[in-house]
Residue, then its C-alpha position, 0 to 999 in steps of 0.5 A: x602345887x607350884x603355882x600355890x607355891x609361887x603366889x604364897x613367895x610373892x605374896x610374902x615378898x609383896x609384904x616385905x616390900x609394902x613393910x620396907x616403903x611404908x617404914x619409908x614413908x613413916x620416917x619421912x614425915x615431919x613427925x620426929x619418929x626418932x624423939x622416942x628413945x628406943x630409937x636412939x641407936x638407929x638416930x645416933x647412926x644416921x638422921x631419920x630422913x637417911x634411914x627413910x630412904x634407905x628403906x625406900x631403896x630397899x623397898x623399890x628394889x625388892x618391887x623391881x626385881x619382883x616386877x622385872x624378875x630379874x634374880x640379881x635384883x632380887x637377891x640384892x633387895x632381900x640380902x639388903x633387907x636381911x641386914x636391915x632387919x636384923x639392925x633394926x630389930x637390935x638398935x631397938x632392943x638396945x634402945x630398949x629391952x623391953x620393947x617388942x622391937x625384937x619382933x622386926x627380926x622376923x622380917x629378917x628371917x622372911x627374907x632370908x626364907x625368900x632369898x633361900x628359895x630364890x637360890x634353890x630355884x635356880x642361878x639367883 
């Protein structure tokens, strides 16, 4: 059963990563991701090219530490991305309340089920 157990964590955390960097690549085309107003909490934070590469940052570390499994890095990628998640699903629902941007918390909660299991694994 562990090894079903492993490949489904690093499936789900493979996911988080792609979702991070490819949210990353999105926000640094010359494409003005944030003229539509729901995005106007997160553009009167930070310009969109800053939110791109944070999203990268995140995105890489979570791959890193996936790759190296090194605990450390892992922890910091998927707290990072718990944070980041949960910020980006309310600055969306702000923008507006009718958006399904709500659903980007369910990111949040992925990770938090991934940083759960890392801890309950062992000295992460």
């Amino acid at each position: 059963m562990k090894p079903f157990k492993e490949k489904t964590f690093k499936m789900v955390e493979t996911g988080m990563m792609l979702v991070a960097l490819w949210w990353g690549v999105v926000l640094a085309l010359p494409a003005h991701t944030f003229a539509n107003p729901v995005y106007g909490a997160m553009s009167h934070l930070m310009p969109e090219k800053v939110w791109s590469a944070l999203c990268i940052v995140i995105g890489l570390t979570i791959g890193i530490g996936m790759f190296l499994q090194q605990k450390l890095v892992q922890t910091i990628g998927l707290l990072a991305s718990i944070g980041f998640w949960i910020f980006v699903a309310v600055a969306l629902w702000l923008g507006d309340h009718f958006t399904t941007g709500t659903s980007y918390a369910v990111w949040a909660v992925l990770a938090s089920w991934l940083y759960i299991h890392l801890i309950k694994e062992g000295d992460g």
